[in-house]
C-alpha positions in Angstrom: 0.0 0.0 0.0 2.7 2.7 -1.1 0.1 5.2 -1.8 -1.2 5.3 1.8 2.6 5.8 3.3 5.9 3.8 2.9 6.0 2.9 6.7 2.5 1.1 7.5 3.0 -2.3 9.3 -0.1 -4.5 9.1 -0.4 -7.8 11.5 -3.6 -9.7 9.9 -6.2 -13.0 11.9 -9.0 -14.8 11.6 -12.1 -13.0 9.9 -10.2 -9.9 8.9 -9.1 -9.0 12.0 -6.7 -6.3 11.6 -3.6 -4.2 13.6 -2.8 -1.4 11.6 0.5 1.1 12.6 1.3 4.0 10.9 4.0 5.7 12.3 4.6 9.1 10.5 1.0 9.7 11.7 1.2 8.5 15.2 -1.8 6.0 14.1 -2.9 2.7 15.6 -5.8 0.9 14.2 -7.0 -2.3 15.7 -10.0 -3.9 13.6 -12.0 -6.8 15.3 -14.7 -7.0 13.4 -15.4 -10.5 11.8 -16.5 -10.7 8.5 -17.9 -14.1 6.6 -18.0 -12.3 3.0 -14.8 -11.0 1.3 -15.7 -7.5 0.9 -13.1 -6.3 3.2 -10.3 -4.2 1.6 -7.9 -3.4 3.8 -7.0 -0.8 1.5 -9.9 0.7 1.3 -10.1 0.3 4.8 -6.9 2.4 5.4 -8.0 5.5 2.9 -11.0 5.8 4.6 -9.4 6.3 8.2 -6.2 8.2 6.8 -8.7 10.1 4.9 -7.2 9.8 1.4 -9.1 9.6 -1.6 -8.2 8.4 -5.4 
Protein backbone atom coordinates (compact mmCIF):
# COMPACT_ATOMS: atom_id res chain seq x y z
CA UNK A 1 0.00 0.00 0.00
CA UNK A 2 2.75 2.69 -1.14
CA UNK A 3 0.15 5.18 -1.76
CA UNK A 4 -1.19 5.30 1.75
CA UNK A 5 2.60 5.79 3.30
CA UNK A 6 5.93 3.78 2.94
CA UNK A 7 5.99 2.93 6.72
CA UNK A 8 2.55 1.09 7.48
CA UNK A 9 2.99 -2.30 9.27
CA UNK A 10 -0.12 -4.50 9.13
CA UNK A 11 -0.43 -7.83 11.46
CA UNK A 12 -3.59 -9.70 9.91
CA UNK A 13 -6.17 -13.01 11.88
CA UNK A 14 -9.02 -14.82 11.63
CA UNK A 15 -12.05 -13.05 9.93
CA UNK A 16 -10.19 -9.86 8.91
CA UNK A 17 -9.14 -9.04 12.04
CA UNK A 18 -6.71 -6.34 11.60
CA UNK A 19 -3.64 -4.16 13.64
CA UNK A 20 -2.83 -1.42 11.57
CA UNK A 21 0.47 1.15 12.57
CA UNK A 22 1.32 4.04 10.87
CA UNK A 23 4.01 5.65 12.33
CA UNK A 24 4.59 9.09 10.47
CA UNK A 25 0.98 9.69 11.67
CA UNK A 26 1.24 8.55 15.16
CA UNK A 27 -1.76 5.96 14.07
CA UNK A 28 -2.89 2.70 15.64
CA UNK A 29 -5.83 0.93 14.23
CA UNK A 30 -6.96 -2.35 15.71
CA UNK A 31 -10.00 -3.93 13.58
CA UNK A 32 -11.98 -6.78 15.33
CA UNK A 33 -14.67 -6.96 13.45
CA UNK A 34 -15.40 -10.49 11.84
CA UNK A 35 -16.55 -10.74 8.48
CA UNK A 36 -17.91 -14.09 6.59
CA UNK A 37 -18.04 -12.32 2.96
CA UNK A 38 -14.85 -10.96 1.27
CA UNK A 39 -15.67 -7.45 0.86
CA UNK A 40 -13.13 -6.29 3.20
CA UNK A 41 -10.29 -4.21 1.65
CA UNK A 42 -7.90 -3.45 3.79
CA UNK A 43 -7.05 -0.83 1.52
CA UNK A 44 -9.92 0.70 1.33
CA UNK A 45 -10.13 0.34 4.78
CA UNK A 46 -6.90 2.36 5.37
CA UNK A 47 -8.01 5.47 2.85
CA UNK A 48 -10.98 5.81 4.61
CA UNK A 49 -9.41 6.26 8.21
CA UNK A 50 -6.25 8.17 6.80
CA UNK A 51 -8.70 10.14 4.86
CA UNK A 52 -7.20 9.78 1.36
CA UNK A 53 -9.14 9.64 -1.63
CA UNK A 54 -8.16 8.36 -5.37
Amino acid sequence: MPALGEDIFMAAGLGKQRLYIVPSRDLVVVRFGWTLTNLFSDQESLKRIIGQSD
